[in-house]
C-alpha positions, 0 to 999 in steps of 0.5 A, spaced: 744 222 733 744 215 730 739 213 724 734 208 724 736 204 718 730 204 712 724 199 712 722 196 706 714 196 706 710 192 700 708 199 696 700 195 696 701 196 704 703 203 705 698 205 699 692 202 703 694 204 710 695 212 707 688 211 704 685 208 711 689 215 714 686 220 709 679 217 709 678 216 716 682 222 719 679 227 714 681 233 711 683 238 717 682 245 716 683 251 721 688 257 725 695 253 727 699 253 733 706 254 734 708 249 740 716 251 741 719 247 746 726 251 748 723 251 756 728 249 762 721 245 765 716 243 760 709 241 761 707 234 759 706 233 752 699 230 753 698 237 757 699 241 751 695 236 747 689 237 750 690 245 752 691 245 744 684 241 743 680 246 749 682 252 745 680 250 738 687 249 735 686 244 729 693 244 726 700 244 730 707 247 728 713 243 731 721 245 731 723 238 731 721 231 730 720 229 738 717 222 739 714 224 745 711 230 742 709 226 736 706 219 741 702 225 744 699 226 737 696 219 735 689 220 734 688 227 736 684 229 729 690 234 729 694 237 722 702 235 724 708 239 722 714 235 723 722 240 723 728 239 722 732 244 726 737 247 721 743 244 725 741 238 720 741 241 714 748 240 713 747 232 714 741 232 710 744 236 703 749 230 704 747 224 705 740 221 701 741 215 707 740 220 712 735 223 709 731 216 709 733 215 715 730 221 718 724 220 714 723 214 716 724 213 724 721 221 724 714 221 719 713 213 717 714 210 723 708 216 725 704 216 720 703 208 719 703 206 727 701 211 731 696 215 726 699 222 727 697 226 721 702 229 719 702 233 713 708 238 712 716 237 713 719 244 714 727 242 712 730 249 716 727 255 719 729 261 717 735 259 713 736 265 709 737 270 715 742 276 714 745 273 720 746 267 719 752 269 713 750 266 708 751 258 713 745 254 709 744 257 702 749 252 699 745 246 702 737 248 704 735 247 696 739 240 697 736 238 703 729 239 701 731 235 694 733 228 699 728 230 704 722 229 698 726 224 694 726 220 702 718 220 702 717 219 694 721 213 696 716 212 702 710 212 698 709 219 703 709 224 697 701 226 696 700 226 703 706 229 706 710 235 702 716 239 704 716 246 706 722 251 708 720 256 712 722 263 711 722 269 715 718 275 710 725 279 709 727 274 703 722 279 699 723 286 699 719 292 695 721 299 693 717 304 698 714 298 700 710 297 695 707 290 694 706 290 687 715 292 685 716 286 689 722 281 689 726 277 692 733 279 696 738 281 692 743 277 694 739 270 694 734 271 688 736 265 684 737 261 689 729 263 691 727 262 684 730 255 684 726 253 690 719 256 688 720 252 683 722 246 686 715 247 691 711 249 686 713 242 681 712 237 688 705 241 689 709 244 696 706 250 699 711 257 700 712 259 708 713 265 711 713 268 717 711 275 718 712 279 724 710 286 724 713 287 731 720 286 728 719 292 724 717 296 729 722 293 734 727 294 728 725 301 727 723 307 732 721 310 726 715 305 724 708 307 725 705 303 731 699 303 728 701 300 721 703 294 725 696 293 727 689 292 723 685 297 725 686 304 724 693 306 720 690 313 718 696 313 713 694 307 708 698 305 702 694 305 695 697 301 690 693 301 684 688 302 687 689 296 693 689 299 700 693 296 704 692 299 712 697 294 715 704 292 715 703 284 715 697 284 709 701 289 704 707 284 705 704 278 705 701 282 698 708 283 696 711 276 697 704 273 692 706 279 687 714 277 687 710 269 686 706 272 680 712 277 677 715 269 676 710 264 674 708 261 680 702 266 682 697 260 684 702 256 689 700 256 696 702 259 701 702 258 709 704 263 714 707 259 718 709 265 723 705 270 727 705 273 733 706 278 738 711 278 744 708 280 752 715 282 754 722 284 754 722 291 750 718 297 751 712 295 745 712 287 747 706 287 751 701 284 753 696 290 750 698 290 744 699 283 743 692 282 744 689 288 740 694 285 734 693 277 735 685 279 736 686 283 730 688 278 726 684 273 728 678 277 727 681 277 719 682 270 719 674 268 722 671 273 717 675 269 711 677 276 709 684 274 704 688 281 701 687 284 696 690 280 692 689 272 694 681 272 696 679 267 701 682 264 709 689 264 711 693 258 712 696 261 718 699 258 725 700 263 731 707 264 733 707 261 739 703 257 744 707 257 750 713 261 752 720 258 752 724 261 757 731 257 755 731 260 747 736 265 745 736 272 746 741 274 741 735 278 737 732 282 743 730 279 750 723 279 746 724 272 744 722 268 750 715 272 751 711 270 745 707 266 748 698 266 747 700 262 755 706 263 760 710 257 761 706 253 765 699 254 761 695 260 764 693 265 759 696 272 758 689 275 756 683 274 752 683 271 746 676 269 741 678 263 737 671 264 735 664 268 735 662 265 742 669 263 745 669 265 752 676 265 751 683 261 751 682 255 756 688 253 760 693 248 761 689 243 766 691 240 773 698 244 773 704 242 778 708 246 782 713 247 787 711 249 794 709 258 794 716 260 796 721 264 793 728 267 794 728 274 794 734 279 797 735 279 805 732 285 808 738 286 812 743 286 806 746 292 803 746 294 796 753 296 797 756 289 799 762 287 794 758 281 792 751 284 789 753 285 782 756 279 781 751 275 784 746 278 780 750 278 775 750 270 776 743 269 776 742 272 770 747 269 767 744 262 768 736 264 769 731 268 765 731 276 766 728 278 760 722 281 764 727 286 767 730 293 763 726 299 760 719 298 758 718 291 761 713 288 766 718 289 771 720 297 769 717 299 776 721 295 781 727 299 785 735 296 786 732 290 791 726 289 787 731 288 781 736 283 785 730 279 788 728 278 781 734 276 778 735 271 785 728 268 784 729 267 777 735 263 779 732 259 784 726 257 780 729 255 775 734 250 780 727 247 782 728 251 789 734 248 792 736 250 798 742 251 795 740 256 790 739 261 794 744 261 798 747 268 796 753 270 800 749 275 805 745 277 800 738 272 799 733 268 803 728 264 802 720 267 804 713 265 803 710 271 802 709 273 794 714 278 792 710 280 785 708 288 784 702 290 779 704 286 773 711 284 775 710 276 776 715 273 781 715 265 778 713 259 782 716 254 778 712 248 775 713 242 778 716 238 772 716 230 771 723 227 771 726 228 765 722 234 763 726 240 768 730 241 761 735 246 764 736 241 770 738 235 766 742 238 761 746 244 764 743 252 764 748 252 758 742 255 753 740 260 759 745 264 759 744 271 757 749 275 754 754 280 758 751 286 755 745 283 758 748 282 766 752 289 765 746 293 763 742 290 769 748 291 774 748 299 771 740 299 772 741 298 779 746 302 781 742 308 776 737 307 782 741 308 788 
């Protein structure tokens, strides 16, 4: 990537252009969102600009610092975090130039011209996670130091601050008791060091919390401790009560704060969720009664026991994305409020009065017709588990396997999901349903109950992101492609 060389502005403009920013967008609070962009077909920026207005979004998270994104968002009245993805970290923690140079095409060049208030730099996501074998923990410190150094030199530092968002697992409690919090073993100096290098720039700490990773992770886990409204077991902690998970770890992280000095530093929950598919307690029941049950916290002002008052929060995420990885479980493409092209998955009050979240306008799509198995093929042909097997590899299958959207479906079910999945995401080309004597193309809809078979939405050129850049991010491990082809021949 090649980097803008750093502008000089006279320290009198940049000062009154900050001042005209401030006063004239004033100081935004509310619930944020998550907008991730890991999609083969996006819908267009100004789109999603506007779906996040319609349903009372008053501050986004992004995962990068795309200029399109960022165009869409002059003037929008909205709270911006810009990224950098933890690929860059290494360049960041090296270079002070490139650190400016960063700062300076992807945070003044916004914030000076195109009024787009952004607020926060998150330099990483989720560096310290066990699986990333310690990769980042020599350069995220440093990479924030040059990221901060870049906007004091910019004259950006009182507006924009530096954050790094962490996932929740860089504390730990004994028993699970918040006030025996600590940071991780294996990373606590390294934590004091950066607590205290945002508590000394006035940043905010960022977590994200996830109790449907706890309850992924362990089939031991009381389902109702994930939730807020009903754990018939509490945890009393001198006395404070904690009656769900994310409330006793967000508690856990202010006490390991408190235990060190840095009690009144801010933190931002810059992850929280709950995914509709792709393992048998992502679904869409329990992502409604967790996400509602959260929002009703956060509209009530209701804090924890031990920090009063509203969250900061942004609900993880917006729209599904159908290109991420699916290394951590095939959850991962399913986290959205919205399926891929804008439509709600169930009802969600931001609001006393809401009637709900509000879909993305005036969508696109392809022509109704889909790529399902021949009725005259067999389900013996030679050639059925490699094409599935193909399919899968290069489209999105997620939503197939046990306890999933599409648990119900028969063998031929299975391989007209994988077949259209394929052909969806290869904007229905003839040629993509083209298996040998095994598919045809129909128009009659295939989907069964809540099992969706995709018309693909119709992308604006340049934004079909798996056509223009190859299917190379879409494929699925071959754990994946050898359980699907098990799961079929179970069925026969």
């Amino acid at each position: 990537m090649g980097w803008l060389k750093s502008v000089d502005f006279s320290g009198f403009l940049v000062a009154m252009l900050l001042l005209f920013a401030v006063f004239s967008m004033g100081s935004v609070s509310g619930i944020g969102a998550n907008w991730g962009t890991q999609t083969t077909h996006s819908l267009p920026a100004a789109t999603v600009v506007k779906m996040l207005k319609d349903n009372g979004f008053q501050k986004v998270k992004l995962f990068d610092a795309d200029s399109t994104i960022l165009d869409s968002l002059k003037n929008s009245g909205m709270e911006v975090m810009v990224g950098i993805p933890n690929d860059m970290l290494y360049t960041m923690a090296n270079s002070v130039q490139a650190a400016e140079n960063w700062v300076a095409k992807n945070v003044s060049a916004h914030v000076s011209s195109n009024a787009v208030d952004i607020r926060y730099v998150a330099v990483g996501n989720e560096p310290f996670l066990t699986t990333f074998n310690g990769s980042f923990e020599g350069i995220t410190l440093p990479a924030l130091q040059n990221i901060q150094a870049a906007l004091i030199k910019a004259g950006l530092s009182s507006r924009v601050k530096v954050t790094v968002p962490l996932n929740g697992d860089v504390y730990t409690s004994p028993n699970n008791i918040p006030s025996q919090g600590d940071f991780r073993a294996d990373i606590h100096d390294l934590m004091l060091q950066i607590v205290k290098f945002l508590n000394d720039n006035g940043s905010p700490f960022t977590v994200n919390i996830y109790p449907f990773i706890s309850l992924y992770d362990n089939p031991s886990f009381p389902v109702d401790y994930a939730f807020f409204n009903g754990y018939s077991s509490p945890i009393d902690d001198n006395g404070r009560i904690y009656q769900d998970m994310f409330t006793a770890n967000y508690d856990t992280l202010v006490w390991t704060l408190q235990k060190y000095g840095f009690g009144n530093l801010s933190i931002i929950v810059g992850e929280i969720g709950w995914p509709t598919d792709g393992d048998q307690n992502a679904n869409i029941q329990y992502a409604q009664r967790f996400n509602q049950g959260f929002m009703a916290r956060y509209l009530a002002g209701q804090g924890t026991p031990m920090r009063s008052g509203p969250l900061d929060a942004y609900l993880f995420s917006l729209i599904d994305e159908d290109a991420k990885s699916i290394q951590p479980g095939n959850f991962e493409r399913h986290w959205g409020l919205f399926y891929f092209d804008g439509t709600p998955k169930y009802q969600l009050n931001f609001t006393a009065n809401s009637k709900g979240l509000v879909a993305a306008s005036n969508v696109q799509y392809l022509a109704r017709r889909w790529c399902v198995m021949s009725p005259s093929a067999s389900l013996d042909n030679p050639q059925l588990a490699n094409s599935v097997g193909y399919a899968c590899q290069n489209a999105d299958c997620t939503s197939l396997g046990y306890g999933t959207s599409c648990a119900n479906l028969d063998a031929r079910g299975n391989v007209s999901y994988a077949f259209n999945s394929y052909y969806q995401i290869q904007n229905q080309l003839e040629t993509a349903c083209k298996f040998p004597n095994l598919s045809v193309v129909t128009n009659t809809d295939p989907s069964m109950g809540d099992c969706r078979f995709r018309i693909m939405i119709n992308a604006p050129a340049g934004v079909a992101n798996g056509i223009a850049s190859g299917v190379e991010s879409l494929q699925q491990p071959v754990g994946l492609m050898l359980f699907l082809f098990l799961f079929i021949c179970t069925i026969l």
